[in-house]
C-alpha positions in Angstrom: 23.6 42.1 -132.7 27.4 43.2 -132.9 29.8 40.9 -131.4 30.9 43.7 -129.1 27.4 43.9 -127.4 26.8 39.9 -127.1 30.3 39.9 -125.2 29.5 42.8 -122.9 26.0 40.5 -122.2 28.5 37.8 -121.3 30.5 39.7 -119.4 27.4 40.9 -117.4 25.7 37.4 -116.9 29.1 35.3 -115.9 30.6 38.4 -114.1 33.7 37.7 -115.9 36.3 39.9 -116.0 37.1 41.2 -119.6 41.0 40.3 -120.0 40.0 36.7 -118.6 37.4 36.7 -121.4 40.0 37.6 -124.2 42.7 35.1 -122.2 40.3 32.5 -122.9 38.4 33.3 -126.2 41.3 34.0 -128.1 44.3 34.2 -126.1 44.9 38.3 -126.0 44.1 39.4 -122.7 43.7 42.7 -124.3 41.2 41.5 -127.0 37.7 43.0 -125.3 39.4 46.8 -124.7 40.6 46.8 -128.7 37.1 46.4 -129.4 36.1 48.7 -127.2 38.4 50.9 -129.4 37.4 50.1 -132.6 39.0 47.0 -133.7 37.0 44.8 -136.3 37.8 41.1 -135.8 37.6 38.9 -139.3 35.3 35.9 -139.2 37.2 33.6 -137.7 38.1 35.2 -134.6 34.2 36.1 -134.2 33.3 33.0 -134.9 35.7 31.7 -132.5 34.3 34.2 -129.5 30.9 32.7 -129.9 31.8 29.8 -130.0 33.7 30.1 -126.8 30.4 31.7 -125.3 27.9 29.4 -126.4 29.9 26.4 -124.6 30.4 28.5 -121.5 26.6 29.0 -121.5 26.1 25.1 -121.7 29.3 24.5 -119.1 28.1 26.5 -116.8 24.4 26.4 -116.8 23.3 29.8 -118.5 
């Protein structure tokens, strides 16, 4: 599944708000709309996005 899709899914199920999302996944506020657009994040930064969401899941009971 592309990243882009398992963040809108987030987004959906935490109600989240997508430049709080991008604030705290990878400090650009901006991050979620560039996608939206077209970027392409490197491994890393996709790595680092799941990782956020996986230990929001467990935080947060979802």
């Amino acid at each position: 599944m592309p990243l882009l899709r398992k963040i809108e899914i987030f987004l959906n199920e935490t109600g989240m708000a997508w430049t709080r999302f991008g604030r705290l996944a990878v400090r650009d506020p901006r991050f979620v709309q560039d996608l939206r657009n077209g970027r392409e994040p490197g491994k890393t930064v996709s790595e680092r996005v799941e990782y956020f969401m996986r230990l929001w899941r467990a935080d947060h009971g979802r």
